[in-house]
C-alpha positions in Angstrom: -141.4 92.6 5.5 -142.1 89.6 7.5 -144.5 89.0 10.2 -146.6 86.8 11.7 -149.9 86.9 9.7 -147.9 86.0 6.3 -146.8 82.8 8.2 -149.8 82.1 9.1 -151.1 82.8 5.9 -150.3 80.0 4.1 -150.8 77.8 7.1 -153.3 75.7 5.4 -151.4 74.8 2.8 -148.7 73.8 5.3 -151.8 71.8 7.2 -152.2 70.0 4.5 -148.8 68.5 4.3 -147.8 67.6 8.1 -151.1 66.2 8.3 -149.6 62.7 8.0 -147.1 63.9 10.1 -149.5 64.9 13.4 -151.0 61.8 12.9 -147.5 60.6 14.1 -147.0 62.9 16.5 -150.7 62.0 18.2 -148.8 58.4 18.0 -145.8 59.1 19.6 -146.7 62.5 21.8 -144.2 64.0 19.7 -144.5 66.8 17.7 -141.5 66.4 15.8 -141.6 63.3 14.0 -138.2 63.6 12.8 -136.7 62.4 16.1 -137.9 59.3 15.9 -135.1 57.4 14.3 -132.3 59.1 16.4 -132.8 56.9 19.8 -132.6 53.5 17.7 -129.3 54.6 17.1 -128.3 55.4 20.7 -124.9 53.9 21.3 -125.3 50.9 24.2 -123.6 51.8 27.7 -120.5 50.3 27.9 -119.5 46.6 29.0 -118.1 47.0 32.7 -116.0 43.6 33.9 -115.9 44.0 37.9 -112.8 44.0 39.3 -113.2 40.2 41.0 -113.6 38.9 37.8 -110.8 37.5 35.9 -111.3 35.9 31.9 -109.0 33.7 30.3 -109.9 34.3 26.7 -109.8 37.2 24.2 -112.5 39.6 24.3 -114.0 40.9 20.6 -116.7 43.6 20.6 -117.5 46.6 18.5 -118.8 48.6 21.3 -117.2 50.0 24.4 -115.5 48.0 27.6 -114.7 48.6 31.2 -112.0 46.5 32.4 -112.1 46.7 36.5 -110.7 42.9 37.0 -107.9 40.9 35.0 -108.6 39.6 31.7 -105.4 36.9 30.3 -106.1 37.6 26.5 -106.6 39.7 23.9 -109.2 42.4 23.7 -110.4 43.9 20.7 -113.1 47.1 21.1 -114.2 50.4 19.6 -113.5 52.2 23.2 -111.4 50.3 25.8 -110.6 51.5 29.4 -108.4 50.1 31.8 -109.4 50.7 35.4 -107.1 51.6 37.7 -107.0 48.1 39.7 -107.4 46.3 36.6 -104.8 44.6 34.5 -104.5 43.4 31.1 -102.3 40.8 29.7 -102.3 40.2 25.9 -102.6 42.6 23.0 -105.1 45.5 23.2 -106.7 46.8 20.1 -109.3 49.6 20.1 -110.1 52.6 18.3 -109.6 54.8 21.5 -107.6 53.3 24.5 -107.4 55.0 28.0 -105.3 53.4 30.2 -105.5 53.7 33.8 -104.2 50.5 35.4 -101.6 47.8 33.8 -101.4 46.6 30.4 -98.5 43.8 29.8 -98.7 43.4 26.0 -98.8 45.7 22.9 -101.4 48.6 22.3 -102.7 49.4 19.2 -105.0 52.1 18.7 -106.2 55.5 17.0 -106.3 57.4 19.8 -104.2 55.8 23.1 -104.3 57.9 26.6 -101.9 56.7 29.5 -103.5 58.7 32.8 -101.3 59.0 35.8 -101.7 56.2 37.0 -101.2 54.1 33.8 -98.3 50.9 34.0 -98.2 49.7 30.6 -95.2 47.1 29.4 -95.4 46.7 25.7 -95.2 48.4 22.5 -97.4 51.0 21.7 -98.7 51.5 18.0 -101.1 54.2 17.7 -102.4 57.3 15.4 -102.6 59.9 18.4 -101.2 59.7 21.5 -101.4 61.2 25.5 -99.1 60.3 28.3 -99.9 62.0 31.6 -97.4 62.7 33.9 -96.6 60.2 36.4 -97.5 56.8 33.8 -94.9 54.1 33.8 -94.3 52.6 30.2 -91.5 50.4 29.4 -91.4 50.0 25.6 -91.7 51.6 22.2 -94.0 53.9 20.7 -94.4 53.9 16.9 -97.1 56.6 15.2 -99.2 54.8 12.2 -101.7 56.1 10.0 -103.7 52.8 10.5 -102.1 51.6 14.1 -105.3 49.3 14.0 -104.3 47.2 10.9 -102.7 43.6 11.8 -100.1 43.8 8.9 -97.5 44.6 11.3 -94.8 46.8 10.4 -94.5 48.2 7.1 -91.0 48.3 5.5 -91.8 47.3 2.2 -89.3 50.4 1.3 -85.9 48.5 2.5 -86.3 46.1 -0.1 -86.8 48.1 -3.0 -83.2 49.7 -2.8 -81.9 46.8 -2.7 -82.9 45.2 -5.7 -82.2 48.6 -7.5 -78.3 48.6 -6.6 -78.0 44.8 -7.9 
């Protein structure tokens, strides 16, 4: 029922509309135009800090970091990773967290991984959560919905009895 010569066929009325489109194509080499917009979207390699560097300051990004060295601050990201000779002291708040070195502070995220060779000494807030065999943690670990809201803890439910009983 189908073949080749019925495709082709109708190929000139199909000519007629990608002819706009291989004028792109001669443009660009391409002959999919369509591909066009998907590199302008291409996420940017992630930050890497070396691990003789050390920052005194917080650290906001939407994008990814590579901590090697010691950062005395805060770090906000979409994807943070702790190197295994790195350390971190101050809150850490990312999206995804994969910790292979030491973290003294809390850890808030979506999704937090502790490797093996993870030390972390804070609280840990998070959506989703992996702890390899072998990590040292000291501190609590609390599931959230939205670990990555600053609200702190919500007990808004204590109250409410309360008031009910009086």
């Amino acid at each position: 029922m189908f073949s080749k010569s019925k495709i082709n066929e109708p190929g000139p009325k199909v000519a007629d509309t990608p002819a706009p489109a291989t004028a792109d194509a001669s443009k660009t080499g391409s002959p999919v135009p369509d591909f066009k917009t998907t590199p302008p979207k291409a996420k940017p390699p992630a930050s890497v800090l070396s691990s003789d560097l050390l920052i005194t300051g917080n650290l906001k990004t939407t994008g990814d970091i590579q901590i090697e060295g010691q950062v005395d601050g805060d770090i906000r990201a979409h994807l943070l990773t702790v190197g295994e000779g790195a350390t971190v002291k101050g809150e850490v708040i990312a999206d995804d967290v994969v910790v292979n070195g030491r973290v003294i502070g809390r850890v808030r995220g979506l999704k937090v991984r502790l490797t093996s060779t993870a030390r972390v000494e804070g609280d840990i807030i998070h959506k989703t959560i992996a702890i390899e065999s072998g990590a040292h943690f000291e501190g609590s670990v609390q599931r959230q919905d939205d670990p990555l809201s600053s609200g702190g803890k919500k007990m808004p439910v204590l109250p409410a009895p309360e008031g009910d009983k009086g």
